[in-house]
C-alpha positions as CSV (number, residue, x, y, z in Angstrom):
1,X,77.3,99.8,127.5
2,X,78.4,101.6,124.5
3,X,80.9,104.5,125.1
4,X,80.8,107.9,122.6
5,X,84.0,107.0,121.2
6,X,83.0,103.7,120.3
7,X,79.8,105.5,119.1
8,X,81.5,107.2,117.1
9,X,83.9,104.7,115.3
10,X,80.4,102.4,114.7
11,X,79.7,105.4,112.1
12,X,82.5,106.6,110.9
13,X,83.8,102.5,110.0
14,X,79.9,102.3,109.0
15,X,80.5,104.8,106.1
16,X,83.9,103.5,105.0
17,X,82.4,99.8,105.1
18,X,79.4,101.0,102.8
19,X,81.2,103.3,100.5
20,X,84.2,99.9,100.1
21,X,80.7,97.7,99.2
22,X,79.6,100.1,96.4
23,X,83.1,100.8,94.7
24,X,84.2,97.0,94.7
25,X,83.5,95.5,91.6
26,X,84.0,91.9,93.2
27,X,81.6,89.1,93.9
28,X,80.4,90.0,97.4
29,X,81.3,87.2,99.9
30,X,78.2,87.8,101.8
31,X,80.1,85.8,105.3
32,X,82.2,88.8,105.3
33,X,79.1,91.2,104.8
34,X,77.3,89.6,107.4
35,X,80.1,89.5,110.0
36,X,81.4,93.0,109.4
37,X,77.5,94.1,109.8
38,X,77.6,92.4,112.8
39,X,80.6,94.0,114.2
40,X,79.7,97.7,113.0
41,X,76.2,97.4,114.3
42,X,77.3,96.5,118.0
43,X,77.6,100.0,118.9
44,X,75.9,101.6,116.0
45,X,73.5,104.2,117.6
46,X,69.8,103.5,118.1
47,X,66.7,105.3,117.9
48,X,67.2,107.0,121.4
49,X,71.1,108.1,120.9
50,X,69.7,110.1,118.2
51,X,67.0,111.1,119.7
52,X,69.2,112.7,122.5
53,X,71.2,113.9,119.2
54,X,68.5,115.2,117.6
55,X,67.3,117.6,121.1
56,X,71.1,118.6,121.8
57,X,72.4,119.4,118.2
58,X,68.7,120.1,115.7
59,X,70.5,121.5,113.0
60,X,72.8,118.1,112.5
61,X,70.6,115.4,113.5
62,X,66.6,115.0,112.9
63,X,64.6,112.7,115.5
64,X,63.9,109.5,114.6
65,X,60.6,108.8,113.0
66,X,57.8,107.1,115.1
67,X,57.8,103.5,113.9
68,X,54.5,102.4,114.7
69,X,52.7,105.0,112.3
């Protein structure tokens, strides 16, 4: 089970990972892509978490949209 803390780092080390990717100017060793995605995505939070979210705190977070339309 992920715990809020861990929640938390997902997307805060989610943004620095992304914002690293666009200001490197290197080739992108995509193992190292793949394995960090990997790592940050374990407790990255899913459609429900922000769902919750969304209900608790409306003026931060949205509600996901329905996938199957």
């Amino acid at each position: 089970m992920t715990m809020p803390e861990e929640r938390t780092k997902a997307i805060l080390e989610t943004r620095h990972f992304l914002e690293t990717l666009l200001a490197s100017e290197d080739e992108i060793m995509w193992g190292l892509v793949r394995t960090m995605a990997a790592r940050l995505l374990r407790h990255y939070p899913q459609d429900v978490d922000l769902g919750v979210s969304a209900l608790a705190l409306p003026g931060v977070w949205a509600p996901p949209e329905d996938k199957q339309s």
